[in-house]
N, C-alpha and C positions, 0 to 999 in steps of 0.2 A: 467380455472376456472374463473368466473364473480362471485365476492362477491359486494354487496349493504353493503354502511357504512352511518348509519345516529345517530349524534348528536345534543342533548341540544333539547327536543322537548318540553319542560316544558308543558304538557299537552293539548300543540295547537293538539286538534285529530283532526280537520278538514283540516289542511294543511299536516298532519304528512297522514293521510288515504290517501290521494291524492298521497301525494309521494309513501306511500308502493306499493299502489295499481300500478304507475306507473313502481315501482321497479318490481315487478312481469311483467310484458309485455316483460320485459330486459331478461327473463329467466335466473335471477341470481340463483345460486346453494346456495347460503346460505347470510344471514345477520349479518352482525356485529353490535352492538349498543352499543353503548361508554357516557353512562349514560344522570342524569336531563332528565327523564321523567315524573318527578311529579313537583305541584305549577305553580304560576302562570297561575291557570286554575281551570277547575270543571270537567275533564273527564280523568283523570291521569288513572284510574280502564280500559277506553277502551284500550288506550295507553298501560297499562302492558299486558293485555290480549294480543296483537298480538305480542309482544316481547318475552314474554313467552311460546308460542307456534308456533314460528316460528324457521327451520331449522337454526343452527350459535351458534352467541357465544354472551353475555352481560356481561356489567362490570355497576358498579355503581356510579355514579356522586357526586357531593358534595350537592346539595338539594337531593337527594334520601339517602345520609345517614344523612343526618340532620330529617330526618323523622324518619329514623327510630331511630336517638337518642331519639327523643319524642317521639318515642311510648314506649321508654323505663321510661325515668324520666320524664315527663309531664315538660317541665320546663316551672313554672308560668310565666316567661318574657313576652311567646305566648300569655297569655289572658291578662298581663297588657297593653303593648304597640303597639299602631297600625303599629309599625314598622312590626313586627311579626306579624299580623293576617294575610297577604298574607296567611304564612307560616299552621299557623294554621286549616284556610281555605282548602287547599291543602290535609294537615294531613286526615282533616274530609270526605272528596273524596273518600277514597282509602282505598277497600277494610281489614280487617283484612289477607285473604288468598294472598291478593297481598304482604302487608306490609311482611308477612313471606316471600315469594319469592322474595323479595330483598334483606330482611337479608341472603339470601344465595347465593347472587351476591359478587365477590371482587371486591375492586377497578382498576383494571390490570389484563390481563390475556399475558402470551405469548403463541403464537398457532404457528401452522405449518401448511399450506396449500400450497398443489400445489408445496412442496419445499421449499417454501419461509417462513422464521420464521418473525412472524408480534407480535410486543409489541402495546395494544392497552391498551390506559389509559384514561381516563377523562380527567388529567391534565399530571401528569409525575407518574409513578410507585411510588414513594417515598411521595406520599402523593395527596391531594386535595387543596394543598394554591399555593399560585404563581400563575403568568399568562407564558405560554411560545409560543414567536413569533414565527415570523418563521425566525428570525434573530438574535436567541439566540446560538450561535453555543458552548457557552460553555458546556451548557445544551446538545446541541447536540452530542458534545462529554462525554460527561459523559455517556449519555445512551449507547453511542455504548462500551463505556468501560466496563460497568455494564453489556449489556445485547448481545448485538453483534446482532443486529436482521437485517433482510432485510429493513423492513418495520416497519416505528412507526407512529401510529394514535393516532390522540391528539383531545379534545373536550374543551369545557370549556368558550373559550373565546369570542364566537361566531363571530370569524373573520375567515376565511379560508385563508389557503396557502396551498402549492407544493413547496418544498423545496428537491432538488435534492444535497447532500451532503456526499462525502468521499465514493460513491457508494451505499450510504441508500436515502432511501425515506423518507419522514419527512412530513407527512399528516396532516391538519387539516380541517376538512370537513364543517366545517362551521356549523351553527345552522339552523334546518327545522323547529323549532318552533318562537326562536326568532331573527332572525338575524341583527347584529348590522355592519356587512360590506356592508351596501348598499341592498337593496332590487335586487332579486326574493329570497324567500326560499329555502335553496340548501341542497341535499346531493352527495352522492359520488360513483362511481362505481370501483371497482378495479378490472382489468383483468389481470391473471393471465397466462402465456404460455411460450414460449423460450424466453420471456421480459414481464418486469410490465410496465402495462398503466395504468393512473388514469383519469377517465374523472369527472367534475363536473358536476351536473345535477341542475338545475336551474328550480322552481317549481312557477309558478304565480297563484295568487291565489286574489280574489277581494275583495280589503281591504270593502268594503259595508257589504260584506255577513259575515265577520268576525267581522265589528264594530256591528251587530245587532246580532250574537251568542253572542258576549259578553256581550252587554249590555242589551238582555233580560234574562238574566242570576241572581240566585243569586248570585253568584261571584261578579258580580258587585256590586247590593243592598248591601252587608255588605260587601268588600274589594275595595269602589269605588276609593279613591285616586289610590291602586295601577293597578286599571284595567284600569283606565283612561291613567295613565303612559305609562302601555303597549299597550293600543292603539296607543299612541301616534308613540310609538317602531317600532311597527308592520304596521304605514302608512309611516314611512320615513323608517326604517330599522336603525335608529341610536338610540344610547343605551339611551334613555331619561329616566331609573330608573335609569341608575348609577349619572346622571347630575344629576337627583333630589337629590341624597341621600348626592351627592358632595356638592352640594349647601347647605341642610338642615344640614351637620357635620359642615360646618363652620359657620352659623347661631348661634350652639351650640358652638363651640369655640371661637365668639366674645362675647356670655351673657356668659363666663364662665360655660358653664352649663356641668354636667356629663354627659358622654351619653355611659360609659363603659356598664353601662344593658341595657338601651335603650333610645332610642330618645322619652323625655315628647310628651306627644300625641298634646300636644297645639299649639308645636311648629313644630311638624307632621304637623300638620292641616294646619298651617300658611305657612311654607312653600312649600304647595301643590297649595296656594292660588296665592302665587309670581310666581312661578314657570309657571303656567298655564297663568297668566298674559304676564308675556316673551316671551310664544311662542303665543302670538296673533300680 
């Protein structure tokens, strides 16, 4: 059995189509998809639509149920601080018939294929916080205590490993949307038969044609600081939204300022300003 595993596509559907499209030529028998298909983008709606209707199984991410907490309590945070209009942004993309169809997504699913029991999670079954490496063995052991599975697929952090451990596999496939281990865009193939193999697949794709999707986009026009970020993301492959956001908390922690509801938009702003400065 050849299953396709792909994570973290945060609405890139130009490099995610690419990749399916190549996934199918592999004549895999099913897809797995290990959540964050929405935000950071404006085509989340094509993105569900081929997840949704393709043979396999889905679980849902941490931005996929942060949406759908908003589509439940609107939390006003979204329209006051530009920290949150990524987010907002995102929300406004995607379908009502999609939004239902991920509220009927869990977070974790354990499956059986081919014999083989596979735990697949966004982050770790027990929740959406934490980051886990692939040199977290504690973590390691816990699941195989809790779940005993052959195989565990993990998303989330957009760094990929292969972690071969106490006779389990310990997958993390990387991100086909935004990936912060070094460029090409990757996902995963797992073959299944009298031994597991896992190949990564490695997707090039020309940052030109993606800086010009993006930025003739409304997306950019009203979410331009953080679209600009993730270009920046998406031309090196290193995570230049979490350095901004690292930069702008302590920004906020040397003015004393609160930033438990959100980062003042001013101070958004400014340090969008520094930030972009740095990297020239």
């Amino acid at each position: 059995m050849k299953i396709a595993v792909f994570a973290d596509i945060h609405s890139n559907f130009p490099v995610f189509n690419k990749a399916y499209q190549d996934s199918l030529t592999k004549n895999v028998d099913m897809t797995l998809f290990l959540g964050d298909y929405v935000t950071d983008g404006f085509e989340a709606d094509k993105v569900i639509d081929i997840v949704k209707n393709t043979k396999g199984y889905a679980i849902n991410g941490n931005r996929d149920t942060a949406i759908i907490e908003y589509h439940k309590n609107k939390d006003p945070k979204w329209d006051q601080y530009m920290q949150y209009w990524n987010m907002r942004y995102g929300y406004n993309c995607i379908s009502k018939e999609n939004i239902e169809y991920l509220e009927t997504l869990p977070i974790y699913r354990v499956i059986t294929l081919a014999d083989k029991k596979i735990c697949m999670s966004h982050n770790t079954p027990y929740g959406l916080r934490g980051l886990v490496f692939g040199d977290n063995y504690e973590m390691f052991d816990k699941l195989i205590e809790d779940y005993d599975c052959d195989i565990y697929l993990f998303g989330h952090t957009h760094k990929s490993y292969q972690v071969e451990y106490k006779d389990k596999l310990f997958i993390n496939v990387g991100s086909i949307g935004l990936p912060t281990d070094g460029l090409p865009f990757k996902y995963g193939i797992l073959t299944i038969s009298d031994k597991v193999e896992y190949e990564q697949i490695k997707i090039d794709y020309d940052y030109r044609e993606l800086e010009e999707y993006y930025k003739n986009s409304d997306y950019y026009k009203e979410v331009k600081i953080w679209c600009s970020l993730l270009l920046e993301l998406i031309k090196y492959g290193d995570d230049h939204t979490q350095y901004f956001l690292d930069q702008t908390f302590a920004i906020c922690d040397e003015l004393g300022i609160d930033k438990s509801e959100g980062i003042p938009n001013e101070i958004f702003e400014e340090s969008f300003k520094k930030y972009m400065v740095k990297l020239k």
